[in-house]
Kinemage of the C-alpha trace (Angstrom):
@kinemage 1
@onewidth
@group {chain A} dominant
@subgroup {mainchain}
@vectorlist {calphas} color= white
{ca unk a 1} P 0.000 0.000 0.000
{ca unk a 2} L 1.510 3.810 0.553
{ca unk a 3} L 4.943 4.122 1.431
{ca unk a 4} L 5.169 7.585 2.694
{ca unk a 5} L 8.458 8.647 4.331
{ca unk a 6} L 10.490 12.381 5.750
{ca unk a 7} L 12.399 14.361 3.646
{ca unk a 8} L 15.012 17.370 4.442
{ca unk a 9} L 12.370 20.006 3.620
{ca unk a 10} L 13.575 23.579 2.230
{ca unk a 11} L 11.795 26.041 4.789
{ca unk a 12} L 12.788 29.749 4.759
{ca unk a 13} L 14.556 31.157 7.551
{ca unk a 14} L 13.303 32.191 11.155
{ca unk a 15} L 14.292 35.630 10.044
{ca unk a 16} L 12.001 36.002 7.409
{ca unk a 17} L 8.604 36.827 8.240
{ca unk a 18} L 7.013 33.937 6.412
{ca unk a 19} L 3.283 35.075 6.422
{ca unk a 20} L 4.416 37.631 3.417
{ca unk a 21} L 6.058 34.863 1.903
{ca unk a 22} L 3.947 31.939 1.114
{ca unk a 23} L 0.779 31.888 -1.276
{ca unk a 24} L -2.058 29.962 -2.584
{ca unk a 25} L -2.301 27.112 -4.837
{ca unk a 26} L -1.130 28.528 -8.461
{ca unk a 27} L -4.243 27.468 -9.730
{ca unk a 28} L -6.524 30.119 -7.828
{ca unk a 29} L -4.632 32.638 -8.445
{ca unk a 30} L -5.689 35.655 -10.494
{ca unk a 31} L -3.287 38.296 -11.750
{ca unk a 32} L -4.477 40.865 -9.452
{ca unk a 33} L -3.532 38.662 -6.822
{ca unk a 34} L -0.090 37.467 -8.020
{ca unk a 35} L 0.493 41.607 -8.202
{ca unk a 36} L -0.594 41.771 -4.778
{ca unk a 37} L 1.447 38.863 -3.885
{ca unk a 38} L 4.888 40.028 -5.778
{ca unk a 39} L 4.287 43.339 -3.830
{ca unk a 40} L 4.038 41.324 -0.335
{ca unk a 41} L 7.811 40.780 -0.624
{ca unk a 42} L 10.790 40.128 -2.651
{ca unk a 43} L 10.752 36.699 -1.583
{ca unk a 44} L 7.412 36.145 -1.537
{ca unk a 45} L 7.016 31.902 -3.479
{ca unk a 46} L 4.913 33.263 -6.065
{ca unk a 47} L 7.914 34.053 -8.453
{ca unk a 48} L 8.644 30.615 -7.991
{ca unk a 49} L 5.254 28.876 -8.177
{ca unk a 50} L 3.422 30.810 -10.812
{ca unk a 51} L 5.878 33.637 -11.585
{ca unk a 52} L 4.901 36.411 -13.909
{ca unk a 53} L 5.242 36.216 -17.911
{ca unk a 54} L 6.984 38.661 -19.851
{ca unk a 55} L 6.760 39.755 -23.955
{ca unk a 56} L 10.435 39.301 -24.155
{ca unk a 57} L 10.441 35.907 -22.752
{ca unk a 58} L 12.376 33.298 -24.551
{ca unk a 59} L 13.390 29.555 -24.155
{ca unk a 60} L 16.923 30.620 -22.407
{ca unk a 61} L 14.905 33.141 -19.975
{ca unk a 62} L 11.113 32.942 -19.183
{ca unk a 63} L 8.733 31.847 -15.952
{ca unk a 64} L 10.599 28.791 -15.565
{ca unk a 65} L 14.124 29.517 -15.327
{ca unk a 66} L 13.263 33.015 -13.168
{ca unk a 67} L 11.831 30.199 -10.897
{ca unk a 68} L 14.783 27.869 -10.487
{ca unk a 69} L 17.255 31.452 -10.334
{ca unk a 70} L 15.154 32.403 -7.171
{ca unk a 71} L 15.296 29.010 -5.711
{ca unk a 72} L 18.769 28.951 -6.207
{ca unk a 73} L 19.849 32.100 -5.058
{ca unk a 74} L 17.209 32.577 -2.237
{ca unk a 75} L 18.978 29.157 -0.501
{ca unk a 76} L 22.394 30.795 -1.388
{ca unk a 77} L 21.202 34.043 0.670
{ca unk a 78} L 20.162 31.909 3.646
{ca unk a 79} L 16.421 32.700 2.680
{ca unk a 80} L 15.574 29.511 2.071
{ca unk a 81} L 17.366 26.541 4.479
{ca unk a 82} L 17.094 22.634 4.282
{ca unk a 83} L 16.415 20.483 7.555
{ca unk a 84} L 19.796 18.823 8.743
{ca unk a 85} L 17.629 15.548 9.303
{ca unk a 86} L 15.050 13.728 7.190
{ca unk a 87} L 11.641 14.913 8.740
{ca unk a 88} L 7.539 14.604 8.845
{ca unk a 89} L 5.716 17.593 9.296
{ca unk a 90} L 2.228 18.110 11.146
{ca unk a 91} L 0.068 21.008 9.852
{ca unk a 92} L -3.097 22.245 11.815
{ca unk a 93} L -5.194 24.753 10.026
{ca unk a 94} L -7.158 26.724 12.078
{ca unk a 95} L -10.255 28.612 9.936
{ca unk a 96} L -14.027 29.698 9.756
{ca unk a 97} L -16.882 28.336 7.642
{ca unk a 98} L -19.960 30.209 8.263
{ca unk a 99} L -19.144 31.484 11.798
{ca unk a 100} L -18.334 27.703 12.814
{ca unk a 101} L -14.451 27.316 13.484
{ca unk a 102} L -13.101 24.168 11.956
{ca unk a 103} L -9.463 22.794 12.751
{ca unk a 104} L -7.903 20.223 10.186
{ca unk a 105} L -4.889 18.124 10.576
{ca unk a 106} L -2.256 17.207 8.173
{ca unk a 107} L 0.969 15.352 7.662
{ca unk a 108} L 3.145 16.665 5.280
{ca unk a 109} L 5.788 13.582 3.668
{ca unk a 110} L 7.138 12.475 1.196
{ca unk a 111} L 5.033 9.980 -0.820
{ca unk a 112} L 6.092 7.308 -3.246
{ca unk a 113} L 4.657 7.403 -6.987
{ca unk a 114} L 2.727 5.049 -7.880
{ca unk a 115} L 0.322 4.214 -11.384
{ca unk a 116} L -3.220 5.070 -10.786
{ca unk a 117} L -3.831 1.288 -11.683
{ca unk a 118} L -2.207 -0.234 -8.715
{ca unk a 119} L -4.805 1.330 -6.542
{ca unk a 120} L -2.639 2.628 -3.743
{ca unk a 121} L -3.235 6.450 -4.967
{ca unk a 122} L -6.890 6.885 -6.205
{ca unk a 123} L -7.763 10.159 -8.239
{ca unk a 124} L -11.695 10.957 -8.275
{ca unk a 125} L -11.229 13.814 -11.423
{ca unk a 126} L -10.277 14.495 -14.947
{ca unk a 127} L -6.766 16.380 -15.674
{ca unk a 128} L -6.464 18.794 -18.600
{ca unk a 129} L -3.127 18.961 -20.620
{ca unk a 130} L -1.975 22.730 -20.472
{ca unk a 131} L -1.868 22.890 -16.811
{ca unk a 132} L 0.214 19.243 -16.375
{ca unk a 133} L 2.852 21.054 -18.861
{ca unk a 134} L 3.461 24.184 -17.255
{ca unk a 135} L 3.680 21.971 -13.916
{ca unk a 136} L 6.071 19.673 -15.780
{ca unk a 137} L 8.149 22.592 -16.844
{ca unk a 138} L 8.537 23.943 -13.396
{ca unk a 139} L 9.415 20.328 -12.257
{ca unk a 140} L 11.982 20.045 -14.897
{ca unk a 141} L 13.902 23.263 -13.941
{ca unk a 142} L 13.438 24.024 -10.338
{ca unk a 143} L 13.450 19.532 -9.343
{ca unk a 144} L 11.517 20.572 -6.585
{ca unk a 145} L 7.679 20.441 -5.651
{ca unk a 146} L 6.888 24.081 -4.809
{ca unk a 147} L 3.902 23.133 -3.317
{ca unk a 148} L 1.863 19.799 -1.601
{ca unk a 149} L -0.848 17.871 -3.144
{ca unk a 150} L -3.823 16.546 -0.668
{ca unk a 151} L -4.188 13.218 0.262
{ca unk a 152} L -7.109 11.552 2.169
{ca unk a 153} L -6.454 8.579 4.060
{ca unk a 154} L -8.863 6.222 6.565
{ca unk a 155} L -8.188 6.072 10.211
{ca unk a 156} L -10.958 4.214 11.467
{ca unk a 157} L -8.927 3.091 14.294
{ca unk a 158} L -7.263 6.226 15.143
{ca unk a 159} L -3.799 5.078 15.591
{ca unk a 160} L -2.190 8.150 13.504
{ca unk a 161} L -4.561 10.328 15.342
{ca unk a 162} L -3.049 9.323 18.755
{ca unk a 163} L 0.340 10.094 17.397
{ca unk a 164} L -0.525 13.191 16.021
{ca unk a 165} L -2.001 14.876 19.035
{ca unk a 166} L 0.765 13.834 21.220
{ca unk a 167} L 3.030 15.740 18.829
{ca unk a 168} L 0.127 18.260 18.808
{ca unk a 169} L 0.253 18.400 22.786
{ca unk a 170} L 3.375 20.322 22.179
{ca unk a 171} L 5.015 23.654 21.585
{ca unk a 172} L 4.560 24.189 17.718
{ca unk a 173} L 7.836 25.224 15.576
{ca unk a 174} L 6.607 27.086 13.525
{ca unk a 175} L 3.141 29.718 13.558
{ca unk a 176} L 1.820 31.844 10.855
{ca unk a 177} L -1.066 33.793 8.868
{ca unk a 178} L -2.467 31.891 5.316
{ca unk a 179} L -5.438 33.067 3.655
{ca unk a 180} L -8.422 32.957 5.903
{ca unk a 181} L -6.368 30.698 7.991
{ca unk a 182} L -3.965 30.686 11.258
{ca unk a 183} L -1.594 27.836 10.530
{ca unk a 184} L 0.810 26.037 12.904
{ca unk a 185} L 3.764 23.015 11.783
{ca unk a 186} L 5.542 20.646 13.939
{ca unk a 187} L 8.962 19.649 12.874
{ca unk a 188} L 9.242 15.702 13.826
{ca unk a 189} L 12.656 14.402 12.973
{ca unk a 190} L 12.284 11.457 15.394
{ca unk a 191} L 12.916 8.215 13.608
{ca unk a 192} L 10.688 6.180 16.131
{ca unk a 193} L 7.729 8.438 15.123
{ca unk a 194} L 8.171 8.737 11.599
{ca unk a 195} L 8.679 4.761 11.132
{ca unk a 196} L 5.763 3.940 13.383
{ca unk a 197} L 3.839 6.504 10.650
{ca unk a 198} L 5.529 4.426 7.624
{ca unk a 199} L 4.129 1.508 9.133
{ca unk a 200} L 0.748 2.230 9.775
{ca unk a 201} L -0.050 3.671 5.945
{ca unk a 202} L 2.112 0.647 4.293
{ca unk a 203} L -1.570 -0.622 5.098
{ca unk a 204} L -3.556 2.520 3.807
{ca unk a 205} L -4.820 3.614 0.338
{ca unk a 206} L -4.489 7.780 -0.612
{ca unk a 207} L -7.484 9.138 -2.251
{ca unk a 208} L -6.194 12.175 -3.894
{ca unk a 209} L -8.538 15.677 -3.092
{ca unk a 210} L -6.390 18.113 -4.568
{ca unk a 211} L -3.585 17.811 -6.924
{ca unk a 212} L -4.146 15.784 -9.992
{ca unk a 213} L -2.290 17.373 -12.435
{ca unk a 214} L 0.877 17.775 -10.204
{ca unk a 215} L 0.952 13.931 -8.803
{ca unk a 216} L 0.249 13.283 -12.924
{ca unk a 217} L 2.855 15.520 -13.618
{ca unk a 218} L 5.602 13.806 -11.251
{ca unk a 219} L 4.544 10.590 -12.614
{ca unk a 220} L 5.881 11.736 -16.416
{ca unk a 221} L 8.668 13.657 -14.933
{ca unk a 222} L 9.921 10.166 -12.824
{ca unk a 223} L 9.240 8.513 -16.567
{ca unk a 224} L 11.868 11.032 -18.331
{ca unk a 225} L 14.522 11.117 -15.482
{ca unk a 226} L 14.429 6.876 -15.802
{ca unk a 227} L 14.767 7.261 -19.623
{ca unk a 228} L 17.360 9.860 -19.145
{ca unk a 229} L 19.304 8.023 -16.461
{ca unk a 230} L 17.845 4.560 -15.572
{ca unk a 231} L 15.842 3.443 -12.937
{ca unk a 232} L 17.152 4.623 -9.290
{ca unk a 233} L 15.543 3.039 -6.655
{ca unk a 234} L 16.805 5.797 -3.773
{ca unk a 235} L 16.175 8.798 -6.645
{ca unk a 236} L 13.959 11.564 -5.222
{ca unk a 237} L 12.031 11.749 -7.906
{ca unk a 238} L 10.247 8.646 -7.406
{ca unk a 239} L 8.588 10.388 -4.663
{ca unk a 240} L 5.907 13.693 -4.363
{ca unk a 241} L 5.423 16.191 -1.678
{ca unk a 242} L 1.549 15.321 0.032
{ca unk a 243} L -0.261 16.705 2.722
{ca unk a 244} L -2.230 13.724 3.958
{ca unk a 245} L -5.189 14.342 6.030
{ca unk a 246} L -7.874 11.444 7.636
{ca unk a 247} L -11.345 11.113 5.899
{ca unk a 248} L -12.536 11.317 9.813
{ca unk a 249} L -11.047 14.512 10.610
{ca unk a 250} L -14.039 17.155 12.014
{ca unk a 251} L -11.648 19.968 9.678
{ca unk a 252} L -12.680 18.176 6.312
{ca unk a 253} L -14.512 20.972 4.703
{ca unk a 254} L -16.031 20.439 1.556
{ca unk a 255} L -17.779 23.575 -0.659
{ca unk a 256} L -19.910 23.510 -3.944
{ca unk a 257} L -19.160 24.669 -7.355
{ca unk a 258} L -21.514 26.326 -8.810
{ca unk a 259} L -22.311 26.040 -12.613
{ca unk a 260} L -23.433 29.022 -14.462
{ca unk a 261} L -25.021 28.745 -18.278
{ca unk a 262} L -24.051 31.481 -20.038
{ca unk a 263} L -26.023 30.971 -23.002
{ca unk a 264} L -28.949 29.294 -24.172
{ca unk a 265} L -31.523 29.587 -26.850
{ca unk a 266} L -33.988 27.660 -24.720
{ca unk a 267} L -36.197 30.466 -22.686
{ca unk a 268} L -37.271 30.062 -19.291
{ca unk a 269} L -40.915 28.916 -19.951
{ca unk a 270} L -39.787 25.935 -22.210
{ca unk a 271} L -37.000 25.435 -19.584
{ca unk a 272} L -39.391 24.893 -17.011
{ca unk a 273} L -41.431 23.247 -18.390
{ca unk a 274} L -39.149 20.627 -19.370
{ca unk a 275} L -37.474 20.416 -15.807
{ca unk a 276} L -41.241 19.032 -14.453
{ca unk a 277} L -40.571 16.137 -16.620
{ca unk a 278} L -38.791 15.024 -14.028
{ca unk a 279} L -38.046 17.226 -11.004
{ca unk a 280} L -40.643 18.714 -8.575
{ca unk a 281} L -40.009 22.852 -9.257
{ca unk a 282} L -40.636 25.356 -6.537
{ca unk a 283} L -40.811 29.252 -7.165
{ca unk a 284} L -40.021 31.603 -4.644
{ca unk a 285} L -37.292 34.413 -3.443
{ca unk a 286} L -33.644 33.666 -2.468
{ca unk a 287} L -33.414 33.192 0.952
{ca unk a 288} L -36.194 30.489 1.182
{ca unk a 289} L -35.421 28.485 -1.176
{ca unk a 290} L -31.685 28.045 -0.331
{ca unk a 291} L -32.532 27.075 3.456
{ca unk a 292} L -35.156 23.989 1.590
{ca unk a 293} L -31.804 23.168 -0.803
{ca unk a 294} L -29.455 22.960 2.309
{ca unk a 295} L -32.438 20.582 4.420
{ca unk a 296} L -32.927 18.299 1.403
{ca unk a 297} L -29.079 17.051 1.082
{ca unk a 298} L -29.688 15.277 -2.347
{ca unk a 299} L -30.872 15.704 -5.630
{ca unk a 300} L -32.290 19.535 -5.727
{ca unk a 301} L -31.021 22.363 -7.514
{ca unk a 302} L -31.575 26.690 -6.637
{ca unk a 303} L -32.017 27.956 -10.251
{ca unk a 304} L -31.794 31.278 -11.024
{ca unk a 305} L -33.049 32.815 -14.307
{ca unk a 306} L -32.076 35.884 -17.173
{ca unk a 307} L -35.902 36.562 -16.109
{ca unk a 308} L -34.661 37.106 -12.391
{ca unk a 309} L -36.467 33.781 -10.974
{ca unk a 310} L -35.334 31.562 -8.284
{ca unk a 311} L -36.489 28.208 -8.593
{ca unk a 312} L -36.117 25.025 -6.111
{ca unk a 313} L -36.139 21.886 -8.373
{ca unk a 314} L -35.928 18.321 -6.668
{ca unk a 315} L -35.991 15.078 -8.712
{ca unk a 316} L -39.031 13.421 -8.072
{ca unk a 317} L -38.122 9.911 -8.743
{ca unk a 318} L -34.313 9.674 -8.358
{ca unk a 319} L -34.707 5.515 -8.633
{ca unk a 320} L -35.940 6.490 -12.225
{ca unk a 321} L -34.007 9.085 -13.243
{ca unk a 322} L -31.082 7.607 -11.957
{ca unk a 323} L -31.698 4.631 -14.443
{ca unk a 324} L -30.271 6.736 -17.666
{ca unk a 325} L -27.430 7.701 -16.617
{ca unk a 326} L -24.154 5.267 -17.072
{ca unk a 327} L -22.360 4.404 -14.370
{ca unk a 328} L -21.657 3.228 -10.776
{ca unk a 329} L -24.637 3.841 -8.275
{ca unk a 330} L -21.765 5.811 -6.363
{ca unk a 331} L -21.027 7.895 -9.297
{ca unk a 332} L -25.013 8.406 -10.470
{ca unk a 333} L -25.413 9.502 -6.686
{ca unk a 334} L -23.588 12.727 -7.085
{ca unk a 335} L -25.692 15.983 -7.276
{ca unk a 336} L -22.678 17.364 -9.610
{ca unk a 337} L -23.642 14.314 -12.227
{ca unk a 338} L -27.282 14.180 -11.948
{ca unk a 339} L -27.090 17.658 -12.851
{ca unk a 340} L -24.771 17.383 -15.483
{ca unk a 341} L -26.638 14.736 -17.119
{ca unk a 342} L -30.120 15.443 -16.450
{ca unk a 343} L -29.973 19.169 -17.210
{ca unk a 344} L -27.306 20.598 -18.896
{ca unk a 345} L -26.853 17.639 -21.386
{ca unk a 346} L -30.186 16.233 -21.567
{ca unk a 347} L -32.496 19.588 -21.268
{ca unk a 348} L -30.345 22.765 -22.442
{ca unk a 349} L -27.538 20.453 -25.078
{ca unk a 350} L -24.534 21.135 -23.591
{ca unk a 351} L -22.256 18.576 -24.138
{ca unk a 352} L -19.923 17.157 -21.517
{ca unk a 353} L -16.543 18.323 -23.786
{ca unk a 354} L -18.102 21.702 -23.764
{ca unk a 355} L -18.595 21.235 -19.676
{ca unk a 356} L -14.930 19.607 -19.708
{ca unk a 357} L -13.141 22.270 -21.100
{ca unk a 358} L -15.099 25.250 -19.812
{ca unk a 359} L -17.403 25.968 -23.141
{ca unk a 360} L -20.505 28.329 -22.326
{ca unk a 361} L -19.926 27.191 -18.764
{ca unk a 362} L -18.725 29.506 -16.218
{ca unk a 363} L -18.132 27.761 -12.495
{ca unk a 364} L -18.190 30.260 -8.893
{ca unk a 365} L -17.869 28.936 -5.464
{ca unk a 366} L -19.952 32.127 -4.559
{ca unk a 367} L -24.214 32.575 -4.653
{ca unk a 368} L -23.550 36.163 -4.908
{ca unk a 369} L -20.945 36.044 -8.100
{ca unk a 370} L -23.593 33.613 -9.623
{ca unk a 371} L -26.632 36.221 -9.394
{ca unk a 372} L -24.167 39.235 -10.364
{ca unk a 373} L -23.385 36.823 -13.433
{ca unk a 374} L -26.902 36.158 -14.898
{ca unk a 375} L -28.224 39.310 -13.759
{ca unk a 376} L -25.171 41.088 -16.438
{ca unk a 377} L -26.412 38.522 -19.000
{ca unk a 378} L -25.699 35.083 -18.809
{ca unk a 379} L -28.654 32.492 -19.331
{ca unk a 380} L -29.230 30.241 -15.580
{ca unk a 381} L -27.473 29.555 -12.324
{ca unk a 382} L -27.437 26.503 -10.678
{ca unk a 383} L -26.752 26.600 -6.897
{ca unk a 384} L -25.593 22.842 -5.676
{ca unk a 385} L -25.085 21.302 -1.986
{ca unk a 386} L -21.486 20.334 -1.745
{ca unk a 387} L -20.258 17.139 -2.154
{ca unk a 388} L -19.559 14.727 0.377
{ca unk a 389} L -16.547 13.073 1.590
{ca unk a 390} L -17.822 10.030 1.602
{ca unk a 391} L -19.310 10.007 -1.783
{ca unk a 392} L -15.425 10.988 -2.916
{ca unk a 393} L -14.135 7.724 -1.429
{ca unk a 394} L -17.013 5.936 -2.752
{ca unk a 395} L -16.874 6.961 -6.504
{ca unk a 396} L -13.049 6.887 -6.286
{ca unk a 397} L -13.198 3.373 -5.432
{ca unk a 398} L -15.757 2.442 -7.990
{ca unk a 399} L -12.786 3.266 -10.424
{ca unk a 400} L -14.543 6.751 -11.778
{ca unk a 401} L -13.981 10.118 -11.722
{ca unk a 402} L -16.049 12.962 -11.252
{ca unk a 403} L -17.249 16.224 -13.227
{ca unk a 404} L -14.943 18.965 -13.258
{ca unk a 405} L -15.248 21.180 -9.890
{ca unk a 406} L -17.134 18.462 -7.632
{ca unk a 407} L -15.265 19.209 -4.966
{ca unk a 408} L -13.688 22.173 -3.244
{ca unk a 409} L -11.492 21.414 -0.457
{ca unk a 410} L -11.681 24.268 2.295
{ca unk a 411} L -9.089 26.001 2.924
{ca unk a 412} L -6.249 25.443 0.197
{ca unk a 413} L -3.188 24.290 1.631
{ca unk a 414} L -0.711 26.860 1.443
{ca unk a 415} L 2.115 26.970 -0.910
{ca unk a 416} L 6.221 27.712 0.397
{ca unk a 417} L 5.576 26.161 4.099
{ca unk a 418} L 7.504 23.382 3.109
{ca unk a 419} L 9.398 22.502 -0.020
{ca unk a 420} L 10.503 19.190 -1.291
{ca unk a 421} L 13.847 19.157 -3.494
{ca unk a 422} L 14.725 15.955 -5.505
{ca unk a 423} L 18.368 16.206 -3.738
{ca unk a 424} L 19.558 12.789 -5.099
């Protein structure tokens, strides 16, 4: 199953105020926000994680090679130090949902690569090209994962949970500020604990949350460093940076994606009217309809109109419905599908290549965004309950994967905490 194991991470110095220094995931990152974050401070990770691009750019100087530069000279300053030892590292996230405060626990390690097809690391989504080969490119120059993927593991028994608060129960080494978060990391170079944590996942299968393209990524980069020099068993490369976090930790915080339509030549009275085939549909304002979509769980939609309608529709006979659509009952469960399949492909045409690759769709984690978007002219909103944990595990195990945006993992880990460089 997973071999996980520590690594001599790359952490910048004590001296550096590291809240100014770290940053989101590249991939929710605008460029208003990357400006923001260049102006935080010189050594803030974004110009090594998604640095800017330039007109002048070139193969011998461009995003990528700026990125290993930094690297290289930031460890040369002292910014930037490695670990003397190989170590694990424990992240809690502290953060707020709603006024409810949430606390999620994770263990940062080095994990071994493994083919999808052995069933030790189990994806749940689809992976678009152009993002994998920017990733590679920043693999191939910097040989260092800027940043962790998540990992979900089970710990029914809660034998890495005992370990973890007993590291927990102590001082912290290192505090700071992320985005919407207060973040804390224990440093845990102790052979005893990290072996007794090898041992207990060689038992364990990862269900990936967040990271596809980078843990696909590392997989082709592994394949061209083997090609380029053969096969090393002890090679860093073999291995990827995760964050790996229990499927029964009270932090797991899941948020919905919300699809927008941005066109349609299908009007809202035809629309309707073709939704009652098979969904009961409810008309009323905003706020009441939204508190019936978060009591019913499953299978209902908030739809809001170009006309300025809010509509609650629930699927009347989900055993039915449920009957045309291919696939697993685990992956025909999932609000994100049934809507997919019963809506936008079956009652407005959109295809699912069009829904792949972002065609007429526009996605917003945000009710507000999704009003302000019809409202300036696009065609319907659909507001979804999140997904479920559990229904991740379950359709990841049935072998499937998901729509684009099913799930939104809350908060983001943060990127330049920790760094993993392929040092042999």
């Amino acid at each position: 199953m997973a071999n996980i194991k520590g690594f001599r991470g790359l952490r910048y110095s004590s001296e550096v105020e590291l809240d100014r220094c770290i940053c989101p995931p590249y991939d929710i990152i605008s460029d208003e926000e990357r400006e923001e974050l260049y102006k935080k401070s010189e050594y803030n990770i974004i110009r090594v994680e998604f640095g800017k691009e330039y007109p002048e750019d070139n193969e011998e100087n461009n995003k990528f090679t700026r990125a290993r530069e930094y690297l290289n000279s930031w460890i040369e300053k002292g910014i930037l130090k490695f670990d003397q030892s190989e170590c694990i590292y424990v992240l809690e996230q502290e953060f707020e949902v709603d006024g409810k405060k949430y606390k999620r626990t994770g263990i940062i390690a080095a994990l071994e690569l493994v083919e999808f097809e052995k069933g030790i690391v189990i994806p749940h989504e689809f992976t678009l090209s152009k993002p994998k080969q920017e990733r590679l490119e920043l693999l191939r120059k910097t040989k260092a994962n800027i940043s962790s993927i998540f990992g979900l593991y089970e710990d029914d028994t809660g034998e890495v949970k005992s370990i973890l608060d007993k590291i927990k129960s102590k001082k912290e080494d290192v505090s700071y500020k992320g985005i919407g978060t207060f973040e804390r990391m224990w440093v845990v170079s102790d052979e005893n604990i990290i072996g007794k944590l090898k041992e207990l996942f060689s038992n364990k299968k990862i269900f990936i949350a967040d990271g596809h393209h980078r843990y696909e990524t590392a997989l082709e980069y592994r394949k061209e460093m083997e090609q380029k020099e053969g096969a090393r068993q002890d090679a860093d490369y073999n291995y990827i940076m995760v964050t790996l976090t229990s499927l029964q930790d009270p932090g797991i915080v899941i948020l919905p994606t919300h699809r927008i339509v941005l066109s349609s030549s299908i009007e809202e009275d035809i629309f309707i009217e073709k939704l009652k085939a098979e969904f009961d549909v409810e008309e009323g304002n905003y706020e009441g309809l939204k508190r019936k979509l978060e009591d019913k769980k499953k299978y209902a939609f908030l739809v809001y109109t170009y006309n300025k309608n809010f509509y609650l529709i629930t699927l009347k006979n989900p055993e039915d419905s449920l009957k045309e659509i291919e696939g697993s009952k685990a992956y025909k469960n999932l609000d994100v599908v049934v809507l997919q399949k019963l809506i936008l492909n079956k009652v407005l045409k959109i295809t699912d290549e069009d829904i792949l690759y972002q065609r007429n769709i526009k996605y917003t984690k945000s009710d507000k965004e999704l009003i302000e978007t019809v409202d300036k002219g696009a065609k319907y909103g659909f507001i979804l309950n999140p997904t479920l944990v559990e229904e991740l595990k379950d359709v990841s195990l049935s072998g499937e994967k998901m729509p684009q945006k099913s799930t939104y993992f809350y908060p983001k880990l943060m990127t330049g905490n920790v760094i993993y460089v392929h040092l042999k």
